[in-house]
DSSP file (Angstrom, degrees, kcal/mol; ACC not computed):
  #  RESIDUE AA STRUCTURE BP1 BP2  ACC     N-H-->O    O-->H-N    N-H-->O    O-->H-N    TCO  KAPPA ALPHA  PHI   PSI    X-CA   Y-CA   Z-CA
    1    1 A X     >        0   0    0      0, 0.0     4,-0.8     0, 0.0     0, 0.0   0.000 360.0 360.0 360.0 -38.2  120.0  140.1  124.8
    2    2 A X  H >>> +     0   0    0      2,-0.2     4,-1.5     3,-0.2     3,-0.6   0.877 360.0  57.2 -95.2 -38.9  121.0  136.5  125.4
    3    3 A X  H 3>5S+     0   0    0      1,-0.2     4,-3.4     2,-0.2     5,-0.3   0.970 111.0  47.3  -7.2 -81.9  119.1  136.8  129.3
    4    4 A X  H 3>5S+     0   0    0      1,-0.2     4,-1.0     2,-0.2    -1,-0.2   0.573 109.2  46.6 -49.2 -27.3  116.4  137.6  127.5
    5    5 A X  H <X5S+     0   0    0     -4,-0.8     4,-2.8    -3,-0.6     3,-0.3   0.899 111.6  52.1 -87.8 -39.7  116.4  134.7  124.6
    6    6 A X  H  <5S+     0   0    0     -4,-1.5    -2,-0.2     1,-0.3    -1,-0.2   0.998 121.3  31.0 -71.8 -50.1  117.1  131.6  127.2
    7    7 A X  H  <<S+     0   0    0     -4,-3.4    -1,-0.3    -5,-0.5    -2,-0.2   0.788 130.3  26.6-112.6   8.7  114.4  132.5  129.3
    8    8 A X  H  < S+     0   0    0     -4,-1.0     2,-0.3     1,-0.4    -1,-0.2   0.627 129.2  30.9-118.8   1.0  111.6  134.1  127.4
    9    9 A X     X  +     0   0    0     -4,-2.8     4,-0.5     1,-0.1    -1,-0.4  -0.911  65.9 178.0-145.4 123.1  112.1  132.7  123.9
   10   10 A X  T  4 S+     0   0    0     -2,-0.3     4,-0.1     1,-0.2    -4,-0.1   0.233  73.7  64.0-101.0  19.4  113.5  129.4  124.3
   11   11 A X  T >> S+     0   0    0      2,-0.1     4,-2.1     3,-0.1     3,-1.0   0.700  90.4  76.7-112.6 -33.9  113.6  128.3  120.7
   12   12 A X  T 34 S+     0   0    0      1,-0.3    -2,-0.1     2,-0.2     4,-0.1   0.843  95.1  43.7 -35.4 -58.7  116.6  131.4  119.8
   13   13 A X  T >X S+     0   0    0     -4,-0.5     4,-1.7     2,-0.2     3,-0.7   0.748 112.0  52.7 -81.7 -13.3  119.5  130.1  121.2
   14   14 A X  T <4 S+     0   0    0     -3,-1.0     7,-0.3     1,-0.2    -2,-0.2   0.851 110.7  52.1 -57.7 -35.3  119.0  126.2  119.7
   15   15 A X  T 3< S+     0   0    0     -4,-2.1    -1,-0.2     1,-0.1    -2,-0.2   0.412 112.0  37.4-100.0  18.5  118.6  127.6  116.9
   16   16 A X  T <4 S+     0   0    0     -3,-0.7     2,-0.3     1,-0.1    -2,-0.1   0.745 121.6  46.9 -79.1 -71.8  122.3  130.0  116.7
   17   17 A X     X  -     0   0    0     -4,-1.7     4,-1.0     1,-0.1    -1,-0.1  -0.608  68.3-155.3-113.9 125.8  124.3  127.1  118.6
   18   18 A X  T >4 S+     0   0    0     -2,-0.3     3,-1.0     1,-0.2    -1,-0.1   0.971  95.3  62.1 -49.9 -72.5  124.3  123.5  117.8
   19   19 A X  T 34 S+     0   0    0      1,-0.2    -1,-0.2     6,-0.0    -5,-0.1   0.904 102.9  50.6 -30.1 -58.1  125.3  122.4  121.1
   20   20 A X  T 34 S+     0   0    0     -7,-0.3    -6,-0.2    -3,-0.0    -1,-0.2   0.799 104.0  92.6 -68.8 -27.9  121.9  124.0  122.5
   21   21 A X    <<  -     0   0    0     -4,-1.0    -3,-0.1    -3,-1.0    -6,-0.0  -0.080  67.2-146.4 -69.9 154.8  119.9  122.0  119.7
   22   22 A X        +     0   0    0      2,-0.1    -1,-0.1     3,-0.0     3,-0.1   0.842  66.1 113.0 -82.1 -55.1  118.1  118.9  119.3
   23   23 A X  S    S-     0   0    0      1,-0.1    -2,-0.1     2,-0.1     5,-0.1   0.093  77.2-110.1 -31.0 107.2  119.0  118.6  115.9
   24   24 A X     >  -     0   0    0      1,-0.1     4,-1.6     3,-0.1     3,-0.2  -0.051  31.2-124.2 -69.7 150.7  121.5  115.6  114.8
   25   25 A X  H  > S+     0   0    0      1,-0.2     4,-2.3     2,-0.2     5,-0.1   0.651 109.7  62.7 -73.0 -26.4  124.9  117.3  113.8
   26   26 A X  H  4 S+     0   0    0      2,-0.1     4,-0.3     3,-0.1    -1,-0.2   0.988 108.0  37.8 -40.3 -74.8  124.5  115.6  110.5
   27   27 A X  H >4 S+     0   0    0     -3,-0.2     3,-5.3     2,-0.2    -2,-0.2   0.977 113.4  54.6 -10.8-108.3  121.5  117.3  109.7
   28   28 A X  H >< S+     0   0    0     -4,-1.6     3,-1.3     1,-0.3    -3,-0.2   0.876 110.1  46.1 -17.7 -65.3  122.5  120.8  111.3
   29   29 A X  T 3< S+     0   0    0     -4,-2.3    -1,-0.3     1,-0.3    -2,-0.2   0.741 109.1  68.8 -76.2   8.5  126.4  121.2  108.9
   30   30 A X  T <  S+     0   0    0     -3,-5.3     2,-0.3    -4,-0.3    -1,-0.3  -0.073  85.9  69.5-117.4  67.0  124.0  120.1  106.0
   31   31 A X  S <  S-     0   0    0     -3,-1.3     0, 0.0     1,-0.0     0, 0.0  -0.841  96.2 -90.9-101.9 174.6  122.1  123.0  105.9
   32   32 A X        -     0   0    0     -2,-0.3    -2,-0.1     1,-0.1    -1,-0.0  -0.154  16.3-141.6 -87.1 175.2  123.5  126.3  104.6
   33   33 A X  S    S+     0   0    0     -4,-0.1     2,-0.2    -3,-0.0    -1,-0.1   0.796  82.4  57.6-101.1  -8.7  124.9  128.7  106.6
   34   34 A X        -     0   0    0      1,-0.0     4,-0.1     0, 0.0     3,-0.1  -0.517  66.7-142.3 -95.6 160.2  123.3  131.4  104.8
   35   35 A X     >  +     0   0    0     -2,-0.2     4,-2.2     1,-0.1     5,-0.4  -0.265  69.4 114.3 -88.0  41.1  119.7  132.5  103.9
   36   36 A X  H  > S+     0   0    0      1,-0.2     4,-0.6     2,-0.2    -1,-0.1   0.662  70.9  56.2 -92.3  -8.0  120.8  133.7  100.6
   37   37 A X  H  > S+     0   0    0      2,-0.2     4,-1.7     3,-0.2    -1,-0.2   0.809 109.1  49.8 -93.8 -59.1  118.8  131.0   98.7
   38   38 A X  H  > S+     0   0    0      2,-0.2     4,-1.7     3,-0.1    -2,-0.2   0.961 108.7  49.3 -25.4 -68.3  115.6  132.3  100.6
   39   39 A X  H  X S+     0   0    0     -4,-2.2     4,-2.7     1,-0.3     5,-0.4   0.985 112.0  46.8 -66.5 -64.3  116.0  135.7   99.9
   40   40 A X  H  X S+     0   0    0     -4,-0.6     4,-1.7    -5,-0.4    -1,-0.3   0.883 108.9  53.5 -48.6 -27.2  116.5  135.1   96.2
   41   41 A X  H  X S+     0   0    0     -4,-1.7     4,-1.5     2,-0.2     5,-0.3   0.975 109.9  51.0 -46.4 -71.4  113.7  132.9   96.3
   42   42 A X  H  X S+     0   0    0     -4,-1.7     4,-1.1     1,-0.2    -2,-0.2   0.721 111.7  51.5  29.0 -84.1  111.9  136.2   97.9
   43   43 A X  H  X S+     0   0    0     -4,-2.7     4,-1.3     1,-0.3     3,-0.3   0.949 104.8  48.7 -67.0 -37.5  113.2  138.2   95.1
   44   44 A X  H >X S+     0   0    0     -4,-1.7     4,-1.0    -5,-0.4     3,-0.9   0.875 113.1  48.8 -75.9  -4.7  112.1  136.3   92.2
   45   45 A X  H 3< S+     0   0    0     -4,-1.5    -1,-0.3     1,-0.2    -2,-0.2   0.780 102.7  59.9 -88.6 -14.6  108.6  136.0   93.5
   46   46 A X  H >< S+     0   0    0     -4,-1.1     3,-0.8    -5,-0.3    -1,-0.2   0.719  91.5  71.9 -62.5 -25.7  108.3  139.7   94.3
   47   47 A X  H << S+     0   0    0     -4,-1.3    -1,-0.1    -3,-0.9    -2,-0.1   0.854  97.7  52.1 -80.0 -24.9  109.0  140.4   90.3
   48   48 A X  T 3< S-     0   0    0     -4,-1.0    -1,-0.2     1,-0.2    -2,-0.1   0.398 125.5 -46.5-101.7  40.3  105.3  139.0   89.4
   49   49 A X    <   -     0   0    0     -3,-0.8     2,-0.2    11,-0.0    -1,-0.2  -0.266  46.2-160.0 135.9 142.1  103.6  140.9   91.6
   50   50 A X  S    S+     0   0    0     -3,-0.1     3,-0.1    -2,-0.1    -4,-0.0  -0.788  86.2  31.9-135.7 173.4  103.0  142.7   95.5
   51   51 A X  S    S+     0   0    0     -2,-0.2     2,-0.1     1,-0.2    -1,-0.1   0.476  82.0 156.5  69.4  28.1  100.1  144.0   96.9
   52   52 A X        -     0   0    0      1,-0.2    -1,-0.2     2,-0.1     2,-0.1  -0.253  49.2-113.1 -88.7 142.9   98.0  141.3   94.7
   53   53 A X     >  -     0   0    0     -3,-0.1     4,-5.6    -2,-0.1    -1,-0.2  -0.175  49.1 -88.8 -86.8-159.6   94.4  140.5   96.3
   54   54 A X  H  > S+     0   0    0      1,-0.3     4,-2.2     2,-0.2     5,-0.2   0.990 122.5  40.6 -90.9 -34.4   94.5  136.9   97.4
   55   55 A X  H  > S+     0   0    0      2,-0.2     4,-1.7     1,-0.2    -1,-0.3   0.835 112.7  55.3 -72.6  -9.5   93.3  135.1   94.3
   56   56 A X  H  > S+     0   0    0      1,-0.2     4,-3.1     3,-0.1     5,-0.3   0.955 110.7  42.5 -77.6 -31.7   95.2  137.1   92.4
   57   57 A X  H  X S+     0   0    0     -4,-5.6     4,-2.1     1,-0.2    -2,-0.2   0.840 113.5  52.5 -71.4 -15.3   98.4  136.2   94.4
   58   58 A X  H  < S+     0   0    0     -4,-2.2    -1,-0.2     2,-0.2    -2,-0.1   0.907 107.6  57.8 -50.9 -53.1   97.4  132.4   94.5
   59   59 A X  H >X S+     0   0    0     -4,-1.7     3,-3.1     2,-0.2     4,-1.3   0.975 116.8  31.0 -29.1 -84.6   97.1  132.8   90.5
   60   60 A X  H 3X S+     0   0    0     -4,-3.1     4,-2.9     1,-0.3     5,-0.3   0.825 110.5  61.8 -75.1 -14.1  100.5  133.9   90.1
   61   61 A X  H 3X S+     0   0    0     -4,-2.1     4,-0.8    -5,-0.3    -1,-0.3   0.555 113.9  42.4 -62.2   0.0  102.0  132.0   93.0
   62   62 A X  H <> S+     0   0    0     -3,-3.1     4,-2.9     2,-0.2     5,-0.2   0.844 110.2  54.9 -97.3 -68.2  100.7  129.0   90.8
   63   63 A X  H >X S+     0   0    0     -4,-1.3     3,-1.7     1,-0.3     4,-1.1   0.959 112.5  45.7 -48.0 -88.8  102.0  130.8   87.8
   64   64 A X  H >X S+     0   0    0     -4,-2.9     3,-2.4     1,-0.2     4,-0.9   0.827 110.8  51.6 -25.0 -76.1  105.4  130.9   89.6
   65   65 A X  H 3< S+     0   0    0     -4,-0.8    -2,-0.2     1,-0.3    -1,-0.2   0.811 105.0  49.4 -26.0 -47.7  105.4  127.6   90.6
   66   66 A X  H << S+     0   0    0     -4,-2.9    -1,-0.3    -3,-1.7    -2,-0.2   0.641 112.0  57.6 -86.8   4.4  104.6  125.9   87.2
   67   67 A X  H <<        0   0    0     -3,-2.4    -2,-0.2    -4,-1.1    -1,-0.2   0.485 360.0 360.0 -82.5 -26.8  107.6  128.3   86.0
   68   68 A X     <        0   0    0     -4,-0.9    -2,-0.2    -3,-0.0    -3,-0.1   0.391 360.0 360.0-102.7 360.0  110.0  126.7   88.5
């Protein structure tokens, strides 16, 4: 697996290991370590609606938005 990410996708391991990154160390320990903020994000936009044509998901993604 790890072959594979350093030479055919070169963005994987910067973005595991700090060391391998550009990204100043400040930066890097202030972000979370989790995606759990995402995924709840995710959830709560999932409750008004899937499978929505595209103005209708624009609508409520608006809708969402002026809720948040």
């Amino acid at each position: 697996w790890l072959k594979d990410k350093v030479e055919t996708n070169k963005f994987a391991l910067p973005a595991l290991y700090h060391p391998a990154s550009l990204i100043p160390e400040d930066i890097w320990r202030a972000c979370p370590a989790t995606t759990n903020g995402n995924e709840q994000a995710h959830r709560n936009v999932n409750r008004d609606g899937v499978n929505l044509t595209l103005l209708g998901g624009i609508m409520r993604g608006r809708a969402f938005d002026d809720r948040v």
